[in-house]
Backbone as a ProteinNet text record, in pm:
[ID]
protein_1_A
[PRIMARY]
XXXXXXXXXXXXXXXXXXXXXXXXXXXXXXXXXXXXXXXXXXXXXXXXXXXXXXXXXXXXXXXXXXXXXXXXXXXXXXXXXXXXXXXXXXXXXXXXXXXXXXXXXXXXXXXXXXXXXXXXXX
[TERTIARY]
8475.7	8477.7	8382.2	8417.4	8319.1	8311.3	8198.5	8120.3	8138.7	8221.5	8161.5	8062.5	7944.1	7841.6	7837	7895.8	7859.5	7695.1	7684.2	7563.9	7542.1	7489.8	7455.7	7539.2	7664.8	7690.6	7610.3	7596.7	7549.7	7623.1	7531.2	7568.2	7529.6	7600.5	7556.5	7609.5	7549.3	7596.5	7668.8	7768.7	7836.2	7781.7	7800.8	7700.6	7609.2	7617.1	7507.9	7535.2	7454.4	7513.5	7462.6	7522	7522.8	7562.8	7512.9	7563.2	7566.9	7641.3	7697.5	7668.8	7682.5	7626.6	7738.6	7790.3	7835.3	7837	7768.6	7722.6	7848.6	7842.9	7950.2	7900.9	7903.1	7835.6	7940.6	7912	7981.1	7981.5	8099.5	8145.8	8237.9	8204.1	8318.6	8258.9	8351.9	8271.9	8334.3	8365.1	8377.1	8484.5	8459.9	8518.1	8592.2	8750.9	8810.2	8773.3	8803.7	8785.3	8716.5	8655.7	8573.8	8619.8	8582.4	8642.9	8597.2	8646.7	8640	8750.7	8785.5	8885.4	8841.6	8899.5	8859	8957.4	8931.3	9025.6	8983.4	9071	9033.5	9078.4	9022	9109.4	9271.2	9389	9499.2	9591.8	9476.1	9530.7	9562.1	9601.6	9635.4	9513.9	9501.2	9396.3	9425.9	9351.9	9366.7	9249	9284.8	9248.4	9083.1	8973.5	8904.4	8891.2	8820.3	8775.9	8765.6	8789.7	8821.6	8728	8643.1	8602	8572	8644.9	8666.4	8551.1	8497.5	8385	8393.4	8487.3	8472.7	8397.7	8416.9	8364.1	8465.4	8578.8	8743.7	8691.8	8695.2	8744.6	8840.6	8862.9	9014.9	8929.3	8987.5	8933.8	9060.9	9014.7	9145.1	9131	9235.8	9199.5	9106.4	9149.8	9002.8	8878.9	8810.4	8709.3	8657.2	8749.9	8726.1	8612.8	8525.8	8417.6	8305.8	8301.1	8241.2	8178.9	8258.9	8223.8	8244.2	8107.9	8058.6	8054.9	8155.4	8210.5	8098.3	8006.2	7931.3	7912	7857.4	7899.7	7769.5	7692.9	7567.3	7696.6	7725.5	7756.8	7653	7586.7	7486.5	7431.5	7447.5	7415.9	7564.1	7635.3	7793	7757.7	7726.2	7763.2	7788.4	7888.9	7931.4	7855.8	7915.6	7820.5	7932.3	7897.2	7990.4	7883	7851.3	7739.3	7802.5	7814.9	7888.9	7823.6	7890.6	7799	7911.5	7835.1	7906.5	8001.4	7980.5	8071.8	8095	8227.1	8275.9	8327.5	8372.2	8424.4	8509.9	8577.6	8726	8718.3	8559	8526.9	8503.2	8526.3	8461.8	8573.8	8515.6	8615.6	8522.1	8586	8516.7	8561	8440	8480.4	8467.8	8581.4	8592.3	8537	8483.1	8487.3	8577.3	8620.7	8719.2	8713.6	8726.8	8727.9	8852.9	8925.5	9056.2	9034	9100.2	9114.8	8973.5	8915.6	8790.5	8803.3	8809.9	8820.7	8685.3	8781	8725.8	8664	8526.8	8457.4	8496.5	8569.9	8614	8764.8	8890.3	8982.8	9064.8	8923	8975.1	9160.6	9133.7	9273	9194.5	9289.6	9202.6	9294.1	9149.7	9213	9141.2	9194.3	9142.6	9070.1	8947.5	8858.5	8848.6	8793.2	8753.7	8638.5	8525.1	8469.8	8506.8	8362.4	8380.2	8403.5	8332.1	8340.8	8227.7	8168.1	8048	8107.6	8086.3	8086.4	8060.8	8116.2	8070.1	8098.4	8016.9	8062.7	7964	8076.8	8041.9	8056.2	7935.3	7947.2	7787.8	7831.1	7725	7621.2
-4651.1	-4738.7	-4688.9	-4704.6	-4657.9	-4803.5	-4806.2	-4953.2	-4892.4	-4934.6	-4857.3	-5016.8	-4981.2	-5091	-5061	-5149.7	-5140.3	-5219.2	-5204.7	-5258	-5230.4	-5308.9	-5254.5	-5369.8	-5442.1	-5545.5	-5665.8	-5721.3	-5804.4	-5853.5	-5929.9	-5981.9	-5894.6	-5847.9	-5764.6	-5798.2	-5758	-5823.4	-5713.5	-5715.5	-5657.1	-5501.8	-5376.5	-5325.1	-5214.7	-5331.2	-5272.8	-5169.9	-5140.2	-5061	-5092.4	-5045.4	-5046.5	-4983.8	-4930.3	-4863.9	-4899.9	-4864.6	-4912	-4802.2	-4855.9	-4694.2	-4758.4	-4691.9	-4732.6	-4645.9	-4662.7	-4542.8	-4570.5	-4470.3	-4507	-4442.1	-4549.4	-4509.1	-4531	-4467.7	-4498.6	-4331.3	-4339.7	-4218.3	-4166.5	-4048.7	-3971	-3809	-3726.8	-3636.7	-3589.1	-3641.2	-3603.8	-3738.6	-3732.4	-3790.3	-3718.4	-3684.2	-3633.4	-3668.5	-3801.2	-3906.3	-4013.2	-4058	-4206.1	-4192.4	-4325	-4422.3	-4525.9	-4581.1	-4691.4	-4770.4	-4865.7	-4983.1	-5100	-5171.3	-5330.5	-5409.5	-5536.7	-5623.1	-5773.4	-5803.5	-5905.4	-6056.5	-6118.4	-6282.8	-6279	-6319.9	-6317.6	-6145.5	-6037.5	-5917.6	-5814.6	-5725.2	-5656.7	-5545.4	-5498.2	-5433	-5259.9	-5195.5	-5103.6	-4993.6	-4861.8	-4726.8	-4746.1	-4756.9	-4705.4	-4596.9	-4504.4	-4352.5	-4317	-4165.4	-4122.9	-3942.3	-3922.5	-3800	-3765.9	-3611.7	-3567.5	-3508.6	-3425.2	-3404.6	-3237	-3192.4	-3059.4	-3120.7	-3219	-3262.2	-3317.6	-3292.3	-3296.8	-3452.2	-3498.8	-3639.7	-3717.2	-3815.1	-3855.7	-4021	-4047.2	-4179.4	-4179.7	-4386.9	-4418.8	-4447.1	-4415.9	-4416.9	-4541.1	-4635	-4734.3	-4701.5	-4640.2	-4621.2	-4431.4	-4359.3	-4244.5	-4261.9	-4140	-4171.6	-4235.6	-4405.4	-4451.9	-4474.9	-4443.8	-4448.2	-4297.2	-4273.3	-4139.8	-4180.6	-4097.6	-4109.7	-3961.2	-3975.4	-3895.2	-3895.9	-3800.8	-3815	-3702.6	-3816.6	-3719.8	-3719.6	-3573.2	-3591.9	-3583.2	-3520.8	-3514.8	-3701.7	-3804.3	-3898.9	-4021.6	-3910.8	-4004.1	-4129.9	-4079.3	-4230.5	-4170.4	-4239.8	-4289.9	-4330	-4328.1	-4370.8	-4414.9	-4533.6	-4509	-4563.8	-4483	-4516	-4581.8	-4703	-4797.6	-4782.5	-4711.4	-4763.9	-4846.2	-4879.2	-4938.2	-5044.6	-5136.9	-5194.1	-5356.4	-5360.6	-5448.3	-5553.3	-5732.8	-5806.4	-5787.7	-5714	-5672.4	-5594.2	-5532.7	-5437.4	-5561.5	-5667.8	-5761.1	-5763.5	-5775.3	-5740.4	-5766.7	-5741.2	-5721.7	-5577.7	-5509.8	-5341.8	-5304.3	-5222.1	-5204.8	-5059	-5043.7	-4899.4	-4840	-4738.5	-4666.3	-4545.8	-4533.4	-4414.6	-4338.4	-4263.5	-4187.3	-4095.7	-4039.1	-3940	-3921.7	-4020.3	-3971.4	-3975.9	-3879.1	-3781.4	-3830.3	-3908.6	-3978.1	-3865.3	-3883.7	-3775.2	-3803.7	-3934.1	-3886.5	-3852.1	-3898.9	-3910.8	-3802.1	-3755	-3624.7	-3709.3	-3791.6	-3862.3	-3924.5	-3879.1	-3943.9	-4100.8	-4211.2	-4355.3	-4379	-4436.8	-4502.9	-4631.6	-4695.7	-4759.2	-4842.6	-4942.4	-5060.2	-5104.2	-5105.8	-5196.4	-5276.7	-5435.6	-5575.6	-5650.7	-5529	-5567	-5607.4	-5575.3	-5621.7	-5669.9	-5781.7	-5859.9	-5789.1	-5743.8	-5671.6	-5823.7	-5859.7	-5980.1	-5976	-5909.9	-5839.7	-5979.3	-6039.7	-6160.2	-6167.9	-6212.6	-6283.6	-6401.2
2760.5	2645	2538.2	2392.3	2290.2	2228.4	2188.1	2111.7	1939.9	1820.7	1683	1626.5	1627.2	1588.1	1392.7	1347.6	1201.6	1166	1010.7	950.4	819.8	746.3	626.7	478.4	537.4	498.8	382.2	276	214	98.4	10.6	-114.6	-205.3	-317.2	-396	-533.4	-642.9	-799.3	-834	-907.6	-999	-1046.7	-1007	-1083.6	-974.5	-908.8	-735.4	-652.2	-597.1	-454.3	-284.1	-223.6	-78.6	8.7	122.9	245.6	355.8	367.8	524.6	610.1	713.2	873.2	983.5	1036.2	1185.4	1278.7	1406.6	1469.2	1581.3	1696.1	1759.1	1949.8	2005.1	2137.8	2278	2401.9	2510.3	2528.7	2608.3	2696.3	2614.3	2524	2468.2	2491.6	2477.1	2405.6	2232.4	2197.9	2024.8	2016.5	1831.2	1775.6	1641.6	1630.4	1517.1	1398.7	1402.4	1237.2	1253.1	1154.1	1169.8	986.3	982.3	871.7	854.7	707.4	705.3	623.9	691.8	625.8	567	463.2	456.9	372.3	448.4	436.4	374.4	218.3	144.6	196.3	121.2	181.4	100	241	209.6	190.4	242.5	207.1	305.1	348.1	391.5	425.3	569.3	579.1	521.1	433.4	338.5	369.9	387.6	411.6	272.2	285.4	208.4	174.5	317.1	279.2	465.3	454.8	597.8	568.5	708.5	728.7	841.8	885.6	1003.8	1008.1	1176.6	1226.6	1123.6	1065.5	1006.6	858.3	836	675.6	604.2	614.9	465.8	496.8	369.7	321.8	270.5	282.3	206.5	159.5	-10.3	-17.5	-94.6	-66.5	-176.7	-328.1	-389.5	-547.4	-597.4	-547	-619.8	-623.8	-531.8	-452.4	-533.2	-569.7	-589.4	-723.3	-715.1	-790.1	-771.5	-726.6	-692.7	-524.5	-471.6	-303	-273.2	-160.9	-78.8	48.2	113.3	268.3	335.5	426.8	492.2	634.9	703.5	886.5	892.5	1068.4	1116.5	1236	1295.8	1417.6	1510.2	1539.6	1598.5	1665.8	1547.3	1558.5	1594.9	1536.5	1636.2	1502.9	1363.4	1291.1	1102.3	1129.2	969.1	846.1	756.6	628.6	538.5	429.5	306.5	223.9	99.5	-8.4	-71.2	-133.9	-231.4	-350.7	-475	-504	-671.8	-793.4	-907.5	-850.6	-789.5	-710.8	-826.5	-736.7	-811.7	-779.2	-814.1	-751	-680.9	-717.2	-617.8	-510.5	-488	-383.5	-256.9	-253.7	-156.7	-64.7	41.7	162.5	309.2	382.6	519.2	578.4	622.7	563.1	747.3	787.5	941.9	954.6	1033.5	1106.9	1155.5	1163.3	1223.7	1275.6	1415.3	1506	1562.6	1533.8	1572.8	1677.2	1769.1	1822.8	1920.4	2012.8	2039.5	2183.4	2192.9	2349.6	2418.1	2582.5	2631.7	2754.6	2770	2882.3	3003	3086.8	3188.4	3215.5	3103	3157.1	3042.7	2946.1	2841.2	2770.1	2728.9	2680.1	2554.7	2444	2329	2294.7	2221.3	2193.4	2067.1	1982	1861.5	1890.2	1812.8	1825.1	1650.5	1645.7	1531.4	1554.6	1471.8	1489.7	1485.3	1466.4	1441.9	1317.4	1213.2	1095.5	1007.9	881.7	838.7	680.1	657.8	529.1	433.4	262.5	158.5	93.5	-21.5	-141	-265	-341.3	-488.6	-564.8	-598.4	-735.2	-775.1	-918.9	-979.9	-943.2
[MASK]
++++++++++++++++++++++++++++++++++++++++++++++++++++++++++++++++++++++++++++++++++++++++++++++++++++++++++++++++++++++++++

């Protein structure tokens, strides 16, 4: 089993920034992709930004410019720098782990965190 523990979640004004971390623990030995998703009230859960253990990133156009997707492997954890953020950036923002090759049964499974609160207002 892998645990992805998020953090970094708050209230933030218009304008602001924030980061998030989600580290990711248990019995693996690697992880392909980690990510992050988030999901508004009434909305559909939506691809933020994605980076594999080589570095390539993928974000989604809202987010381009303003959000920096980064990875310690060494530390098995994620990052997304928020920053210029905006009401519409409010969401509940997931972790995401793909492809992470399990150390005893060498079979890879995708993983979610729990989720950490973002809420962009005045």
């Amino acid at each position: 089993q892998v645990q992805l523990v998020e953090s970094g979640g708050g209230l933030v004004q218009p304008g602001g920034s924030l980061r998030l971390s989600c580290r990711a623990s248990g019995r693996f030995f690697s992880i392909y992709l980690m990510g992050w998703y988030r999901q508004a009230p009434g909305k559909q859960r939506e691809l933020v930004a994605t980076i594999t253990s080589g570095g390539s990133t993928n974000y989604a156009d809202s987010v381009k410019g303003r959000f920096t997707i980064s990875r310690d492997n060494a530390k098995n954890t994620v990052y997304l720098q928020m920053n210029s953020l905006k009401p519409e950036d409010t969401a509940v923002y997931y972790c995401n782990a793909q492809r992470v090759l399990d150390r005893l049964s060498a079979r890879e499974y995708d993983y979610w965190g729990q989720g950490t609160q973002v809420t962009v207002s005045s």
